[in-house]
N, C-alpha and C positions, 0 to 999 in steps of 0.2 A: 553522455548521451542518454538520451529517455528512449526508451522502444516501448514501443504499443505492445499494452496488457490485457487483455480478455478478460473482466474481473465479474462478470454480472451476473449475479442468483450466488455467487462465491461467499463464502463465509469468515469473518477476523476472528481470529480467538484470543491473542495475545499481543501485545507492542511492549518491546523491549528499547528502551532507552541508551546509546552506551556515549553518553556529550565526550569523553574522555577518546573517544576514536569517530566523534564528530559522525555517528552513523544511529538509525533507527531500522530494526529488524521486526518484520510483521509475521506472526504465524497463522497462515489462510488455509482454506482449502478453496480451487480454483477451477472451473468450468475445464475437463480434458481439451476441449474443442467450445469453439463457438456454437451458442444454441443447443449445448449438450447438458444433459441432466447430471452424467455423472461425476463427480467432484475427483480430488487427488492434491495429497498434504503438497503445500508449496512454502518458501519463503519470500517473502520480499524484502530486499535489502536495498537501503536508501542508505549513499554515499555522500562525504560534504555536505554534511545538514547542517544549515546558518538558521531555519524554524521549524518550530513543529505547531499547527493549531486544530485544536479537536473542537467543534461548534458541532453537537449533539445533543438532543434529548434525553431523556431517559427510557429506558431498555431493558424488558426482561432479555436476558440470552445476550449470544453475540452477536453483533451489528449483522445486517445483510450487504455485502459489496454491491452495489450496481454501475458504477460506472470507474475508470481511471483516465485521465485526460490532462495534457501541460496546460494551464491557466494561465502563464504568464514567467516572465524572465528578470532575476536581477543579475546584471553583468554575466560571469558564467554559469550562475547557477538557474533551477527553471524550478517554478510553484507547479509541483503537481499535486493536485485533488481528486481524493477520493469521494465518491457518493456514495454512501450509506441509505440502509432505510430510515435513521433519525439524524440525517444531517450528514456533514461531511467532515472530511479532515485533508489536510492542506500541510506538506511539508515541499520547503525550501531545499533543494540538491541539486546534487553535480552528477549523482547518476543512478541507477537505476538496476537491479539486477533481480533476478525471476529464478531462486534454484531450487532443487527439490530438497527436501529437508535433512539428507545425510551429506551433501554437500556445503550446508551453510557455514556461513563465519563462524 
């Protein structure tokens, strides 16, 4: 299941790769609240990853998150994309989890 993520003025700093457990892990900082200024370390952990596509520009710094939204479904897994400030990025999963950074995988 995908659940709705608050990602917008939030920040990417890192994407870890692991194809070997089929998972991609993002280190953000993420709005406390909606329409809130102040941020707080998060993980995103994407489960059942069949793709991953980055269509971005180039960038001093780290991206800026502006949007997180499901795009679209193959069989049971669901494209969700990310909006950046230079572009986006689009991973293929089966699920979706939001934890704060001493709980991640």
């Amino acid at each position: 299941m995908i659940p709705d993520i608050y990602v917008h003025d939030g920040t990417l700093f890192r994407v870890l790769e692991e194809p070997e457990h089929a998972r991609i892990t993002m280190d953000v900082e993420l709005p406390i609240l909606e329409r809130e200024e102040q941020l707080e370390p998060r993980v995103l952990v994407f489960e059942d990853v069949c793709g991953y596509r980055v269509s971005e520009g180039c960038l001093k710094g780290c991206p800026t998150l502006l949007d997180f939204k499901v795009v679209g479904t193959e069989g049971r897994r669901s494209w969700v994309r990310l909006d950046t400030n230079c572009g986006f990025r689009e991973i293929l999963c089966g699920a979706v989890q939001m934890l704060k950074p001493d709980a991640a995988v």
